[in-house]
Backbone and ligand atoms as CSV (ligand in chain L), in Angstrom:
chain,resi,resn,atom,element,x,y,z
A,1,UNK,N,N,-14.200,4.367,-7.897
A,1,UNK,CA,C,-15.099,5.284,-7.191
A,1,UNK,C,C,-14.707,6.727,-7.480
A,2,UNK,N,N,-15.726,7.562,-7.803
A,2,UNK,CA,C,-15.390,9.260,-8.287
A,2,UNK,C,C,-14.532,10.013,-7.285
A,3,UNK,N,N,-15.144,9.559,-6.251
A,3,UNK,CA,C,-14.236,10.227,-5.085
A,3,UNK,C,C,-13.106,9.992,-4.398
A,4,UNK,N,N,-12.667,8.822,-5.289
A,4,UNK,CA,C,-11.408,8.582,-4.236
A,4,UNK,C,C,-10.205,8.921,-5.079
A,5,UNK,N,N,-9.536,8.850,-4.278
A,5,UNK,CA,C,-8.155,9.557,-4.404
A,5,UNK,C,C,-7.297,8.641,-4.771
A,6,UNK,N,N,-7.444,7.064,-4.286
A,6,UNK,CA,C,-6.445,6.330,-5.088
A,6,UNK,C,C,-6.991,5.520,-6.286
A,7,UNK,N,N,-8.305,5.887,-6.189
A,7,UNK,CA,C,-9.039,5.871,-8.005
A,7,UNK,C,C,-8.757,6.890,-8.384
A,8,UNK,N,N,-8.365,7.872,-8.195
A,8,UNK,CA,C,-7.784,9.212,-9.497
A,8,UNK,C,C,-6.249,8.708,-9.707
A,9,UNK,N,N,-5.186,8.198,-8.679
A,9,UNK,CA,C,-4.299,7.594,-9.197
A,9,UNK,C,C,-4.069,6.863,-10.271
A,10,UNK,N,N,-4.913,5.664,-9.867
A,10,UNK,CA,C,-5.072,4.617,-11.157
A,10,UNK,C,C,-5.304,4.729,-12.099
A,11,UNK,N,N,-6.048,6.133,-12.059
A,11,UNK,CA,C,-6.843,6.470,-13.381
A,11,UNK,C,C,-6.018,7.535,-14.423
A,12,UNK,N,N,-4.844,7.607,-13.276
A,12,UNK,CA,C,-3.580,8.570,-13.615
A,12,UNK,C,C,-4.502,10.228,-13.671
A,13,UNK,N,N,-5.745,10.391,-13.163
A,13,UNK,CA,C,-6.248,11.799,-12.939
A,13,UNK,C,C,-5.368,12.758,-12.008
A,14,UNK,N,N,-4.611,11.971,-11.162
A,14,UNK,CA,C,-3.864,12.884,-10.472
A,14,UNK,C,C,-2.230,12.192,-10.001
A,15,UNK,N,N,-1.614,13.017,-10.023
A,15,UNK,CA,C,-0.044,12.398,-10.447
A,15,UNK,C,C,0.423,11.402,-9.131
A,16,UNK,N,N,1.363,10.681,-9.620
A,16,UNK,CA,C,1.693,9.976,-8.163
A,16,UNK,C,C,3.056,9.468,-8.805
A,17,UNK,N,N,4.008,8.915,-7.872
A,17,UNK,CA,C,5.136,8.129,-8.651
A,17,UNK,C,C,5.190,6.890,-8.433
A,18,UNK,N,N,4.886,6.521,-9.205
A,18,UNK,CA,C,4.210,5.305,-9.515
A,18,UNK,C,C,6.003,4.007,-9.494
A,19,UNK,N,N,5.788,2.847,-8.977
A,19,UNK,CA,C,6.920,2.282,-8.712
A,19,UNK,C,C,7.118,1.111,-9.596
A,20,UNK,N,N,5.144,0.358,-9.691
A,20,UNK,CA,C,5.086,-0.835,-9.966
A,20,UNK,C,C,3.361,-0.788,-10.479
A,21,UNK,N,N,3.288,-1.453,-11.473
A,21,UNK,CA,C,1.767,-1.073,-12.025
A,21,UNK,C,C,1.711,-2.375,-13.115
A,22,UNK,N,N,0.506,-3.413,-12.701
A,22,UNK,CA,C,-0.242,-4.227,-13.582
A,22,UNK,C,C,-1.059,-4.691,-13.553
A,23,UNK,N,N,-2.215,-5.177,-14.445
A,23,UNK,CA,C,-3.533,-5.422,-14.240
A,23,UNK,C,C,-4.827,-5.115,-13.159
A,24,UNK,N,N,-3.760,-5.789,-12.163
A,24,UNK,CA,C,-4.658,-5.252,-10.557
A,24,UNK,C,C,-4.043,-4.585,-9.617
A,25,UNK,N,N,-3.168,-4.560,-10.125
A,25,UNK,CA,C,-1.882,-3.725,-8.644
A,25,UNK,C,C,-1.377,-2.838,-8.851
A,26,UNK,N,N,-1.684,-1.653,-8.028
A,26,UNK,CA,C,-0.594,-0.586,-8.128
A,26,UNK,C,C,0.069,-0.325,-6.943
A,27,UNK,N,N,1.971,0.183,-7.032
A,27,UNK,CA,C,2.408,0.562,-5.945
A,27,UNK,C,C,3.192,2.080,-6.453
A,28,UNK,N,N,2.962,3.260,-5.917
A,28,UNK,CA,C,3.722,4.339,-5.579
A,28,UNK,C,C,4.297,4.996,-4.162
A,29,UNK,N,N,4.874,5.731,-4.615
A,29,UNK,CA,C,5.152,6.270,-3.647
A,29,UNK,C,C,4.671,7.201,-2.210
A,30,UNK,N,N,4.942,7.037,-1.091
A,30,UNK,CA,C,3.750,7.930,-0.010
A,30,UNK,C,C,4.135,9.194,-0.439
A,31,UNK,N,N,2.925,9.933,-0.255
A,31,UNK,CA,C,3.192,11.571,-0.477
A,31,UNK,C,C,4.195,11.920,0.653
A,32,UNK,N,N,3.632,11.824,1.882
A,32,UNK,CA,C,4.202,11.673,2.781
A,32,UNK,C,C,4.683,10.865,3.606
A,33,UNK,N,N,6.472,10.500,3.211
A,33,UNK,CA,C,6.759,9.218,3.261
A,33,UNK,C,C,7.261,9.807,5.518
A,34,UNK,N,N,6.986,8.904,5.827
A,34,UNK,CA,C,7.364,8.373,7.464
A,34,UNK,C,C,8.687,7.739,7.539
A,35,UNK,N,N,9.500,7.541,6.418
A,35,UNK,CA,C,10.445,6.467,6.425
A,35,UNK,C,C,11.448,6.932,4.857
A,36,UNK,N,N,12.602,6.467,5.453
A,36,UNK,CA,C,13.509,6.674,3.435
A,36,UNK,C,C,12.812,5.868,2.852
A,37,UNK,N,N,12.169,4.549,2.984
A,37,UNK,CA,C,11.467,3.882,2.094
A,37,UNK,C,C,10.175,4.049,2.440
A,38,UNK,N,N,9.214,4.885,1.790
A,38,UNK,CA,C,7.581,4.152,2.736
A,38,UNK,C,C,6.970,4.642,0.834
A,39,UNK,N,N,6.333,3.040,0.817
A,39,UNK,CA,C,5.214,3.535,-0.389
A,39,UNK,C,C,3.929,2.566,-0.037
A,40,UNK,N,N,3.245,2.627,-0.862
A,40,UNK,CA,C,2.049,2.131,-0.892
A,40,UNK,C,C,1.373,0.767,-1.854
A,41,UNK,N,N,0.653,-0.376,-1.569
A,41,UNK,CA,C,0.512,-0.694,-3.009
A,41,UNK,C,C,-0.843,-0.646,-2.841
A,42,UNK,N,N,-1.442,-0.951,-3.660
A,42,UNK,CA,C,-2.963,-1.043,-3.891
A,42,UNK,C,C,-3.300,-2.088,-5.141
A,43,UNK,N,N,-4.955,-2.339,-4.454
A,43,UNK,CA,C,-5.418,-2.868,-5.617
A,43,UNK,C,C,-5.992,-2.060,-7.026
A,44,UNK,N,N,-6.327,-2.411,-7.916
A,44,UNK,CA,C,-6.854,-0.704,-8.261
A,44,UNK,C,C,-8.061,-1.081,-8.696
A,45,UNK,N,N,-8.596,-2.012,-7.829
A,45,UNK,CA,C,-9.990,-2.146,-7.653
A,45,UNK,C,C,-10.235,-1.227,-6.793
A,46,UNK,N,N,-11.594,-0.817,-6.357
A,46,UNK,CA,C,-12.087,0.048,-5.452
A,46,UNK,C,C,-12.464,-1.020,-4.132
A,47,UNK,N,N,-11.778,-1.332,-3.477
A,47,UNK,CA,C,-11.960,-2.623,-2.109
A,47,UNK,C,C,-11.349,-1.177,-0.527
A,48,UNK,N,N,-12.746,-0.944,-0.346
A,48,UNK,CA,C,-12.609,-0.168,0.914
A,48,UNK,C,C,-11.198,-0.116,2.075
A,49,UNK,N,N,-11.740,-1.717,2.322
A,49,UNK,CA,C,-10.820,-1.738,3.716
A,49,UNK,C,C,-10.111,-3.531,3.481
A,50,UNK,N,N,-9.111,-3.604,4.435
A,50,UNK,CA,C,-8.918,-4.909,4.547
A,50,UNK,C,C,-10.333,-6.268,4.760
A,51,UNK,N,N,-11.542,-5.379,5.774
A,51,UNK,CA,C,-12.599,-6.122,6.402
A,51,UNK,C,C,-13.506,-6.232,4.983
A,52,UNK,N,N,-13.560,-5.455,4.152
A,52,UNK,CA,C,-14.176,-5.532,2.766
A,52,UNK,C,C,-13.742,-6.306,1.862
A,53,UNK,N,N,-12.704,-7.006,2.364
A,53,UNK,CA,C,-11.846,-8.329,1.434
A,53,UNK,C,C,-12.697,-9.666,0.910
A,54,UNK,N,N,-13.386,-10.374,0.133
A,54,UNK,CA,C,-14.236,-11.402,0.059
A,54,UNK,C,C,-13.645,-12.841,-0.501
A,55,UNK,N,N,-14.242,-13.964,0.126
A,55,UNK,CA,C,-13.589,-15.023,-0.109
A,55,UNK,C,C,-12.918,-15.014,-2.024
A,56,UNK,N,N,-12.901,-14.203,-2.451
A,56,UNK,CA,C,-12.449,-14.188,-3.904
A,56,UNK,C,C,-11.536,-13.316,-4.442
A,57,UNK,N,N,-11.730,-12.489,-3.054
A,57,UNK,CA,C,-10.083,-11.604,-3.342
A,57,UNK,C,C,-8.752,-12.309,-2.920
A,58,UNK,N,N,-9.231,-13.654,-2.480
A,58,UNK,CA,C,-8.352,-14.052,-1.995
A,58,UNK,C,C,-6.427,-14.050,-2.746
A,59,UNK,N,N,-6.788,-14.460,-3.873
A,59,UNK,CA,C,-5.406,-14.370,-4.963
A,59,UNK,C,C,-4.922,-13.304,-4.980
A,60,UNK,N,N,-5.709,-12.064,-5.149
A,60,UNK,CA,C,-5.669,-10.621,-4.996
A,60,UNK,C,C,-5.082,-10.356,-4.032
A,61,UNK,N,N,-5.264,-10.576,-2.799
A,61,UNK,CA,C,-4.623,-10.340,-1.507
A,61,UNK,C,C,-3.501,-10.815,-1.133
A,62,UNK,N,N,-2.979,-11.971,-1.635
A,62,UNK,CA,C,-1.896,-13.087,-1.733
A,62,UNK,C,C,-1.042,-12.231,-2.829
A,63,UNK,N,N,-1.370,-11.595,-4.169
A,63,UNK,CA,C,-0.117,-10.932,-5.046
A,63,UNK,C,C,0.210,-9.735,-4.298
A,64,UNK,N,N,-0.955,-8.663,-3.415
A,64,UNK,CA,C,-0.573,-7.455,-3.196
A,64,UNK,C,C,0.556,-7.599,-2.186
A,65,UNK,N,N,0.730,-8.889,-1.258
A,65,UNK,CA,C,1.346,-9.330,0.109
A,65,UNK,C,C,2.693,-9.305,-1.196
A,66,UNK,N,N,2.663,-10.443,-1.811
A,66,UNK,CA,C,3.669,-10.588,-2.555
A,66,UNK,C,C,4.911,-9.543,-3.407
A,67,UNK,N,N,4.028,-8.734,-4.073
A,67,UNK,CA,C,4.206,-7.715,-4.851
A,67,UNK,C,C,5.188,-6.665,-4.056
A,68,UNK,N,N,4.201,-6.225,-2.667
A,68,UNK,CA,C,5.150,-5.291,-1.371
A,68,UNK,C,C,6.493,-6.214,-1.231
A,69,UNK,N,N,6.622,-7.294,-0.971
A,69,UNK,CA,C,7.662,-8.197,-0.380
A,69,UNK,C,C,8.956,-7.903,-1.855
A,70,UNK,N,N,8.463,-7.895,-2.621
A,70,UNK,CA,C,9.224,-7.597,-3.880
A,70,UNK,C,C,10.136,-6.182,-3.878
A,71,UNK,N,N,8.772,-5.332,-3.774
A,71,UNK,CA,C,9.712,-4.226,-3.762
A,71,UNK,C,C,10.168,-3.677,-3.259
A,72,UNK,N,N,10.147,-4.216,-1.560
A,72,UNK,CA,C,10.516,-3.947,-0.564
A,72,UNK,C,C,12.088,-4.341,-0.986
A,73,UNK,N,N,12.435,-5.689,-1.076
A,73,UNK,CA,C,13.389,-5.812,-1.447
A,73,UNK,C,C,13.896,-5.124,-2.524
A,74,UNK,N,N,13.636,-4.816,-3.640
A,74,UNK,CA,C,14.002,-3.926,-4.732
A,74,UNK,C,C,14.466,-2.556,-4.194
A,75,UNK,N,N,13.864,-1.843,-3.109
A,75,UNK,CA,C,14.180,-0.933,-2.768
A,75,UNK,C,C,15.308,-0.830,-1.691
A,76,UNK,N,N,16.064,-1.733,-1.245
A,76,UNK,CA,C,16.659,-2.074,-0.302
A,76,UNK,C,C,16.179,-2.431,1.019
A,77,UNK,N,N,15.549,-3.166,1.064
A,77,UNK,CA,C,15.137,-3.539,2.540
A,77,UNK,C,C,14.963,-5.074,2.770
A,78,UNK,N,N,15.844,-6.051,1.845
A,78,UNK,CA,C,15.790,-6.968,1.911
A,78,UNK,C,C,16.454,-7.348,3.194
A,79,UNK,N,N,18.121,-7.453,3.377
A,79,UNK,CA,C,18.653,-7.612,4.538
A,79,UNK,C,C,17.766,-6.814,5.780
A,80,UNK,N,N,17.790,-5.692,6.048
A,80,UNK,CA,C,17.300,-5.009,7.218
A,80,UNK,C,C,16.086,-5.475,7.595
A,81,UNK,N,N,15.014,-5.803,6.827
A,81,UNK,CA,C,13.523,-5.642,6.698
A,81,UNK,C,C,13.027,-4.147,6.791
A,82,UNK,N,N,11.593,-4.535,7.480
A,82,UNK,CA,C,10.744,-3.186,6.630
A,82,UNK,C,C,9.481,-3.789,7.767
A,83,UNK,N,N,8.797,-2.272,7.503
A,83,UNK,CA,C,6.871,-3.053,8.240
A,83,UNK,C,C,6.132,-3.031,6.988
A,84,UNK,N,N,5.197,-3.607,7.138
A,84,UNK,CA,C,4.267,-3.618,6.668
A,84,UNK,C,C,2.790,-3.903,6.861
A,85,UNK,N,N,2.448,-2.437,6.597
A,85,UNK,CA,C,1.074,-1.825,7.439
A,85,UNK,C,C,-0.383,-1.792,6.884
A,86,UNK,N,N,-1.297,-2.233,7.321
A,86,UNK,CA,C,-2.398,-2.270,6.807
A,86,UNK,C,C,-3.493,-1.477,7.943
A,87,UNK,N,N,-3.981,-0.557,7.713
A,87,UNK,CA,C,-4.482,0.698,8.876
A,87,UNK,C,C,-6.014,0.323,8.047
A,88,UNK,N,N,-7.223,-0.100,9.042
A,88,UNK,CA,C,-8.236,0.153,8.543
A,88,UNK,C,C,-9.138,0.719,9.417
A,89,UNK,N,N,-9.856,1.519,9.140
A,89,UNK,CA,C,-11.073,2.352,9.258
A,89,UNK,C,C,-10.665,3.400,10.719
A,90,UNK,N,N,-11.477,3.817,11.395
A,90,UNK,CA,C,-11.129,5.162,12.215
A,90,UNK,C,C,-10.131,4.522,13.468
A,91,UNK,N,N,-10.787,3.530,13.804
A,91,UNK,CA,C,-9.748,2.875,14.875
A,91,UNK,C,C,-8.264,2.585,14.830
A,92,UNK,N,N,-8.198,2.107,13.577
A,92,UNK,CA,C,-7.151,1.460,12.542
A,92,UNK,C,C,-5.917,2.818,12.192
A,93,UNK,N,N,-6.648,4.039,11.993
A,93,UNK,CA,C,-5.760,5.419,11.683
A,93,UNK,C,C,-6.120,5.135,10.457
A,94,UNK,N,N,-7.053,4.696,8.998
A,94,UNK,CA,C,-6.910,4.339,7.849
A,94,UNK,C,C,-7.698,6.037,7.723
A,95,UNK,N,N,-7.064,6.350,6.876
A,95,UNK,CA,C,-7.686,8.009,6.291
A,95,UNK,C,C,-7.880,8.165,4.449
A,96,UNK,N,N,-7.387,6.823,3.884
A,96,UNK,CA,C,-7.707,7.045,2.691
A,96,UNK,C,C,-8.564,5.773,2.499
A,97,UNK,N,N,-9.721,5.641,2.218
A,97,UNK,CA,C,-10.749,4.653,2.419
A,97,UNK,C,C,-10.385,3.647,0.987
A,98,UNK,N,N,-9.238,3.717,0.417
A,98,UNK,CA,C,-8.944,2.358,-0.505
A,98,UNK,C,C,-8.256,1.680,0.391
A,99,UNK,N,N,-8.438,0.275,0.085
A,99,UNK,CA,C,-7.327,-0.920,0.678
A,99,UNK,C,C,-6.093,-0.530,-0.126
A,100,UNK,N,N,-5.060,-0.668,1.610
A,100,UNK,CA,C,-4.013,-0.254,0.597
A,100,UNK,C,C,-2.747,-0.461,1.705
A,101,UNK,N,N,-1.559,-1.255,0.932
A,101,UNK,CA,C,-0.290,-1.883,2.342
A,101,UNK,C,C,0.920,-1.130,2.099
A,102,UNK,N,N,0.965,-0.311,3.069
A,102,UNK,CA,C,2.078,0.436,3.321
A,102,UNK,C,C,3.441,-0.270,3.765
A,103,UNK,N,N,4.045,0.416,2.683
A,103,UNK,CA,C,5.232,-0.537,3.148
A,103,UNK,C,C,6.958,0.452,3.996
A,104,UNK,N,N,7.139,0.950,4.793
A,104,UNK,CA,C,8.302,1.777,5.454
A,104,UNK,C,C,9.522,0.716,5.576
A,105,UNK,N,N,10.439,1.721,5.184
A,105,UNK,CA,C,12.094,0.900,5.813
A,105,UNK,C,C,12.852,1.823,5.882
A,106,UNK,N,N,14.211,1.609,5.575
A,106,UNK,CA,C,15.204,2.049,5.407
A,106,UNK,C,C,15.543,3.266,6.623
A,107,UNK,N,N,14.713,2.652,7.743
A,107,UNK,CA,C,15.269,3.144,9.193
A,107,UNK,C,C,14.805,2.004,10.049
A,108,UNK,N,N,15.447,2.261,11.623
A,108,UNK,CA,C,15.067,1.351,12.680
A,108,UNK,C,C,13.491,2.052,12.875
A,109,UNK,N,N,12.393,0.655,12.753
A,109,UNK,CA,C,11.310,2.004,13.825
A,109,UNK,C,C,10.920,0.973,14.969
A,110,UNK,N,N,10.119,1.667,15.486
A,110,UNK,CA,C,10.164,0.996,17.101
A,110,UNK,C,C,8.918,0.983,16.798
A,111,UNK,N,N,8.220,-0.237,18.003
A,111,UNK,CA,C,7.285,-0.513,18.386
A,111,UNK,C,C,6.872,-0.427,19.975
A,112,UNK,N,N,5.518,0.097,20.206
A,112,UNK,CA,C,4.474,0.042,19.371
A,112,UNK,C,C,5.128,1.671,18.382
A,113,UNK,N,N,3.815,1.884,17.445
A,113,UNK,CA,C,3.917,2.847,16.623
A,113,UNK,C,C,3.426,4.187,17.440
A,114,UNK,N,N,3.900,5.129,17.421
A,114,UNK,CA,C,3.642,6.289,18.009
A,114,UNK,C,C,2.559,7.067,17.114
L,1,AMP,P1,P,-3.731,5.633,5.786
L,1,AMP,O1,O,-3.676,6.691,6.838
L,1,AMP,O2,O,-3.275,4.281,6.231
L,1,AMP,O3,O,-5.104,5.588,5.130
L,1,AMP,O4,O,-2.680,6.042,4.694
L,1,AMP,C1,C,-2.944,6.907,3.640
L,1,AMP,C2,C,-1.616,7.299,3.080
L,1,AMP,O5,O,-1.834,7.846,1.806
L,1,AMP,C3,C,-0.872,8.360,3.895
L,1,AMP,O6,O,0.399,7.851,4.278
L,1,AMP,C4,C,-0.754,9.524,2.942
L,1,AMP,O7,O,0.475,10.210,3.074
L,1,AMP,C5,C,-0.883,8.846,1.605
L,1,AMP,N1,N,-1.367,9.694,0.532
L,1,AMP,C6,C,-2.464,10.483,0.542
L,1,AMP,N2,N,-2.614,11.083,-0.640
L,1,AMP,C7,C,-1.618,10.641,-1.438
L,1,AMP,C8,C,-1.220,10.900,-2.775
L,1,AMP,N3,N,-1.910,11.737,-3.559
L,1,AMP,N4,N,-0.122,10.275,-3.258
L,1,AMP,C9,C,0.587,9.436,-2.474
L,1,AMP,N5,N,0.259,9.151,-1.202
L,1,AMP,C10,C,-0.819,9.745,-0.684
């Protein structure tokens, strides 16, 4: 999509630091990370929201789960753990309209989320 922002990523139109990148998945880093660890992955399909998911993204949705769990651990957050966040639409706090799973660690955070 022209307008989005994590289609100019993918498209490498606008810089990002990029962690993990193939065929359908991308993960970089948050601009503004909340956490020593917080990045992002995405599909780099254009898939709105989690609720925009269709019985055929299903595999898709199953590697991006996977993929975070990876580098979560890669990044150190295997022992401790980590969240992992999926924010959709105005209710949700989602402000960048790609599907996309945030992943934070490498502190204690509390619940609920402030
Ligand atoms: P959400 O509020 O769940 O939609 O999360 C969007 C996230 O994207 C926020 O944590 C932003 O800090 C992050 N973000 C926005 N623009 C960029 C960018 N250009 N590069 C990396 N992260 C970004």
């Amino acid at each position: 999509m022209d307008d989005c922002i994590f289609c100019k990523i993918v498209k490498s139109e606008i810089p990002s630091r990029k962690i993990y990148e193939d065929e359908n998945i991308l993960a970089f880093h948050d601009a503004a990370p909340q956490a020593p660890v917080h990045f992002l992955v995405i599909p780099k399909r254009h898939i709105r929201n989690i609720m925009e998911l269709e019985q055929e993204d299903i595999s898709l949705a199953g590697n991006l789960l996977n993929q975070a769990q990876k580098l979560a651990a890669e990044l150190g957050c295997a022992e401790k753990g980590a969240r992992f966040v999926i924010n959709c639409k105005s209710d949700g706090g989602q402000t960048v309209d790609h599907l996309h799973i945030h992943v934070l660690g490498g502190r204690f955070l509390g619940w609920p989320p402030g």
